[in-house]
N, C-alpha and C positions, 0 to 999 in steps of 0.2 A: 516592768520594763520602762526604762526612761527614753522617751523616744526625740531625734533630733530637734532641736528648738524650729528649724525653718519645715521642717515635714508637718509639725505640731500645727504651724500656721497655716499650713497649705491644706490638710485632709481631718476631716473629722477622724479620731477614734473610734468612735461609734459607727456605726452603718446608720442609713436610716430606712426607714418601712418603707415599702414599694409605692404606698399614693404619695407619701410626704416627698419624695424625691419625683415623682411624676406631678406635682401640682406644684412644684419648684420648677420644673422646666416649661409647664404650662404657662408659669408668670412670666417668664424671662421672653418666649414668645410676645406677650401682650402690646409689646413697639414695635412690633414686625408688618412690614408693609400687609395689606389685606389682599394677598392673591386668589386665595378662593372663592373673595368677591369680586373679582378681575379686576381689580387697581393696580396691576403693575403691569406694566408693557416690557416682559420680559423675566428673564431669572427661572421663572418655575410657568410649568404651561400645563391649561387642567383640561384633561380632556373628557371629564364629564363622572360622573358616581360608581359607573359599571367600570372605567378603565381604573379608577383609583381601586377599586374593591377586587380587581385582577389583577393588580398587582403588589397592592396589603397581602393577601393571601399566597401569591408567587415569592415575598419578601420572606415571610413569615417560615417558607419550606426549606429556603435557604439563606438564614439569617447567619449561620456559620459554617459555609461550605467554603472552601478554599481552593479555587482554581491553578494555585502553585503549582501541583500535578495534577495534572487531569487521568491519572493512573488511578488515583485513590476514590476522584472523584469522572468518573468518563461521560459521567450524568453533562457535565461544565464542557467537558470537549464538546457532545453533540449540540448544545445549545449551542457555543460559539461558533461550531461550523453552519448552524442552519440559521444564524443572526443573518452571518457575516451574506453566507448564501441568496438568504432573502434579498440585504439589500443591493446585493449583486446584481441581480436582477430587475431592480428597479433602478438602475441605473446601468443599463444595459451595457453589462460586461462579459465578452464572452468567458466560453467554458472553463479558461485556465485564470480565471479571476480568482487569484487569495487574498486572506486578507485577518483581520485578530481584531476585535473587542481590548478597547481601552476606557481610559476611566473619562473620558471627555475632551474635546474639541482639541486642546493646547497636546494632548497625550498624543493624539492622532496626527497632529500637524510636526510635532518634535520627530514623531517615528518615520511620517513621510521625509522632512530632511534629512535624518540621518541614514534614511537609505540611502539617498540621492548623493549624501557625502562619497559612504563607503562604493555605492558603484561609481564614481567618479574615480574616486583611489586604483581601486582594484583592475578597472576596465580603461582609465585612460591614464593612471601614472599621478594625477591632482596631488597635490599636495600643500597648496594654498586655495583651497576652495573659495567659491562664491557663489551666492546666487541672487537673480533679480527681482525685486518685489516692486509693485505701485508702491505707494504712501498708502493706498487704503486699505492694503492686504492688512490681517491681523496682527496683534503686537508678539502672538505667539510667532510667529516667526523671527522676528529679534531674539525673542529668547533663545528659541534653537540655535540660534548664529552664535549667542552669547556663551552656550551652553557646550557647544561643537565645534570651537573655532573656525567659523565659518566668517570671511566677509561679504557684510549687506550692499549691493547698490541700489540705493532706492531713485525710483523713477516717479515725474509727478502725473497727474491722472489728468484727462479733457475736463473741457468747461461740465461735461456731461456726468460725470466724476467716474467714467469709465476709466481702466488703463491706458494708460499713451503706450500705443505698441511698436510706434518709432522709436520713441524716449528707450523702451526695451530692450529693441534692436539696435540701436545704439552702445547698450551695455553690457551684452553680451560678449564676452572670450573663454580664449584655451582653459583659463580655471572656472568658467560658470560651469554647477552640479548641476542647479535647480533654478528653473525660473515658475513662476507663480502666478495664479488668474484663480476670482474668487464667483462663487456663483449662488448666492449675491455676493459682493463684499458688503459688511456690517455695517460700514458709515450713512451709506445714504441708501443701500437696499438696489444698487444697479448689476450685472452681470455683465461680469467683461467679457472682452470677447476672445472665449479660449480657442478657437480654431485659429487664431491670428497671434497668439503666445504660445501656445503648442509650436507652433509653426517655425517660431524662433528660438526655443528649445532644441530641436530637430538641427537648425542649424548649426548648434555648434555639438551638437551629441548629450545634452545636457538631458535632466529628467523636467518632466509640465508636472507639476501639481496644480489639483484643483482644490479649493477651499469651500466644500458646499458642506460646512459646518451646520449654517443656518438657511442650506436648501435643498440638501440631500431628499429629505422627508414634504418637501411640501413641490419641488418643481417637478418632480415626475408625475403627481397627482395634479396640480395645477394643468399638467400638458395633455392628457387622459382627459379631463375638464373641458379642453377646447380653447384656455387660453394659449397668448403667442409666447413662447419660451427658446429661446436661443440657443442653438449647438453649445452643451458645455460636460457630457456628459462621457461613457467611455467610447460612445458612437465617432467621439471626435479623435480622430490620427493623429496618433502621439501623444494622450494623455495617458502616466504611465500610473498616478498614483490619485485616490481621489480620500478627502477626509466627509466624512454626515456624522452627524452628531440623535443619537436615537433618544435621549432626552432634551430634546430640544421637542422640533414639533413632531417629534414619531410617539411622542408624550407619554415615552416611560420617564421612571423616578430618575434624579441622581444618584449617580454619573455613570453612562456608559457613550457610548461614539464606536465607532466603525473606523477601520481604517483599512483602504483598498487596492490593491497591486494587479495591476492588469497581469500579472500572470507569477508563479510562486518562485523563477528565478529572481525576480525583482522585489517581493517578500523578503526573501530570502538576505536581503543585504540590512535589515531593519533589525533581522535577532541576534541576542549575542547567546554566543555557545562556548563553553567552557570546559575541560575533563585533563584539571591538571590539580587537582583540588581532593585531599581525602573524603572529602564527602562524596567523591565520587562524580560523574556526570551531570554537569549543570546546564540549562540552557532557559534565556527569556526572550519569549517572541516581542515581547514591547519593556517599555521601562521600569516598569513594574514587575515584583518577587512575585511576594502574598497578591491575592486579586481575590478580591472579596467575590462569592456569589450571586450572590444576594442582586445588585445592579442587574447583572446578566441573565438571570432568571426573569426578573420584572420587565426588561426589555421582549426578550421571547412571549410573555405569556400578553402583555399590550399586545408585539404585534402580530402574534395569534388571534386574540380576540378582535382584536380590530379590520383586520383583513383587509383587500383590496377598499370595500365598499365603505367601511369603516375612515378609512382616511381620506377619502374622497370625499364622505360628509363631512369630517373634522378642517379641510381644505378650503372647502368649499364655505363654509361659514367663516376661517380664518381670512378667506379674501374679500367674502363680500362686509366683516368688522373693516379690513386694510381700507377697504373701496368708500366706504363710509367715511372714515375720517379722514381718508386726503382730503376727499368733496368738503368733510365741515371746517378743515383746514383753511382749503382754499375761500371761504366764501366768509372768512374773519378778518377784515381789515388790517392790516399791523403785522400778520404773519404768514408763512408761505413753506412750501413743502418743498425742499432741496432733493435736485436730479428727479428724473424720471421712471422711479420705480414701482413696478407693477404687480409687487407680489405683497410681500405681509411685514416689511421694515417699511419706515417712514422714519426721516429726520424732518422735525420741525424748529424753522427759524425764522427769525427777523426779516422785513421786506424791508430793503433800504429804501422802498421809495416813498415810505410813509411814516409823518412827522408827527406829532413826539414819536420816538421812536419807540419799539417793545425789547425789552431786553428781556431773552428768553430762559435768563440762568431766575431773573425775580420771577418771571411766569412761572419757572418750574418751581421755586419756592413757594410760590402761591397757590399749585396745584397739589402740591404735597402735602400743604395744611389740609386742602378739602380729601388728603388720601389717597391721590394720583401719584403715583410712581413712576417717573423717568430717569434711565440714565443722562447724565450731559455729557458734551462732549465738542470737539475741536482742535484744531480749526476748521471751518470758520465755529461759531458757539450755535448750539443747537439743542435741543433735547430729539433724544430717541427713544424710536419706540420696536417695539418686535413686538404686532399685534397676532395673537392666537384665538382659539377656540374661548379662551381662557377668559376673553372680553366680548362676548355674545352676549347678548341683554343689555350692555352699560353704554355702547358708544353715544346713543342721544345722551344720557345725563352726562357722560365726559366733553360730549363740544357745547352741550348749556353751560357744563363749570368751566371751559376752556376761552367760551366769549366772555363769561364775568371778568375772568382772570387776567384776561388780556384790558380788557378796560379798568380795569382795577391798578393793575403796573404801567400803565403807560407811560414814559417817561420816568419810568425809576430805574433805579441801576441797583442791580445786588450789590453788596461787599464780596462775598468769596465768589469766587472768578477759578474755584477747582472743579476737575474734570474726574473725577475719580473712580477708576474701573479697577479695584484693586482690594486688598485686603492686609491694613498694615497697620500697622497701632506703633 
């Protein structure tokens, strides 16, 4: 068999033996940031040997199980109902709380807008939707806007980098679906204040999503803990839809997230149903057919094994890393910790009041060689951090290589000046 010239270049003919194709992905690994020795503030979050080894083994039981129907598999229904349940509950929703497992943050936040489209449609006539975001709200909501024909008004945030929920309330009308408050938002790790966007959702009939992508899993323990945590929860009137992300800090594997409807009429507007089609009766509660197992098992069986007490340690050590490095932050000459966030993000940047100046895109170049891993980002320019469990033991040797670092770039300017939170070749 003479096989296509561009196939021939693409796939071996051959197979190759199970180590020689495992010790080819082992190499291809070997330029990969070191997050198992907590060098990345963010991406992957470890929660210690026991959580990895419950869920190597939870992975391994459903490496090919397929949540397409939960008929075949009803194992995948009850997980998903007692994920979603779980964190229902910790994000105190009452009884008629639904809600569906997605594949991660962007899955969650697409499905909460596109409910918020279709009950706008359905329940008030919309046909030129909108809805209002800060600036700091995530880019996944562009994308929903992009993806649903929805238009963005974006609003800008206080000196605080909280939401202006003037600015808001100014933007709302007859076609706002959705307005938005994030808890934290990602840029600087502050918590808007959703009882005051809620508020202005309400006024025009619109849906409040909240965005606790990156605080689903750590503010409810944070507040259990005894630190001060702001009304942002379903405690608060009028938040009708909330997104957590459970491989972030609820520290299963990628990718699974949570996505939660204060009661299952308002679910209800997120799945699409189908039965005109010879295959017969179709229907997808989120964007996704196939839905791999696998995720969703590994989430359950974390936060099984982890349990109330469990994340309360894992917390408790992610804030007092946070608590650490703002302090060794603050007490470096040249650079300073942007807004007032008290949980486990930090953006770190430039102090304008100090000459030569630190340009923070060469810090992070300089911290990257010694194996620190930060995203950048702006404006204003910054490196960030999402500090976890996952950087317990390293924070002194990170602000010993963070003081060199900064005296080392003093007055130098990177060349590339990119922010890149993407994946594009």
């Amino acid at each position: 068999m003479k096989l296509p010239k561009q196939l021939a270049k693409q796939l071996p003919k051959q197979g190759r033996p199970v180590d020689e194709v495992i010790a080819a992905l082992e190499a291809k690994r070997s330029g990969d940031v070191k997050w198992s020795e907590g060098r990345a503030f963010g991406m992957v979050y470890n929660g210690g040997p026991e959580v990895h080894a419950v869920a190597e083994r939870a992975a391994r039981l459903y490496l090919h199980e397929n949540a397409l129907n939960t008929k075949a598999f009803p194992s995948l229904g009850e997980i998903q109902s007692e994920v979603v349940g779980w964190t229902a509950g910790l994000l105190n929703g009452p009884e008629s709380t639904a809600g569906f497992l997605t594949s991660g943050g962007t899955e969650s936040i697409l499905c909460g807008v596109l409910a918020a489209r279709e009950r706008g449609h359905r329940e008030r006539g919309i046909t030129a939707p909108e809805m209002v975001l800060p600036e700091s709200a995530h880019a996944a909501f562009h994308k929903a806007a992009h993806l649903f024909g929805i238009r963005v008004r974006k609003t800008p945030v206080r000196a605080d980098w909280t939401a202006d929920v003037d600015a808001m309330a100014d933007s709302v009308n007859a076609n706002t679906v959705l307005v938005v408050g994030s808890a934290p938002q990602y840029p600087q790790g502050v918590i808007d204040p959703i009882p005051d966007i809620a508020a202005v959702a309400a006024r025009v009939g619109a849906n409040c999503h909240v965005d606790a992508c990156m605080g689903g899993f750590v503010l409810p323990f944070a507040e259990l803990l005894g630190r001060q945590v702001p009304p942002w929860d379903f405690r608060v009137e009028g938040v009708h839809s909330i997104s957590a992300d459970v491989h972030k800090l609820g520290y299963a594997p990628k990718g699974v997230s949570v996505i939660l409807h204060r009661d299952k009429h308002l679910r209800a507007y997120q799945t699409f149903v189908f039965d005109d089609w010879l295959g017969g009766f179709y229907a997808s509660p989120n964007l996704q057919g196939t839905r791999s197992g696998l995720p969703m098992a590994c989430a359950w069986a974390v936060m099984q094994h982890l349990g109330i007490d469990g994340y309360l340690r894992l917390t408790q050590a992610t804030l007092d890393n946070a608590d650490r490095m703002r302090a060794g932050i603050a007490a470096i000459e040249g650079i300073r910790v942007l807004g007032d966030g008290r949980y486990h993000l930090i953006a770190m940047a430039a102090d304008p009041a100090v000459e030569p100046a630190v340009d923070v895109f060469a810090l992070g170049d300089a911290l990257l060689e010694r194996g620190w891993f930060h995203d950048r980002q702006g404006p204003p320019d910054s490196l960030h951090s999402t500090v976890s469990n996952s950087n317990t033991g390293v924070i002194d040797r990170y602000l010993a290589d963070l003081a060199e670092c900064v005296a080392r770039v003093r007055g130098r300017r990177a060349d590339d000046r990119s922010t890149n939170y993407a994946t594009l070749e």
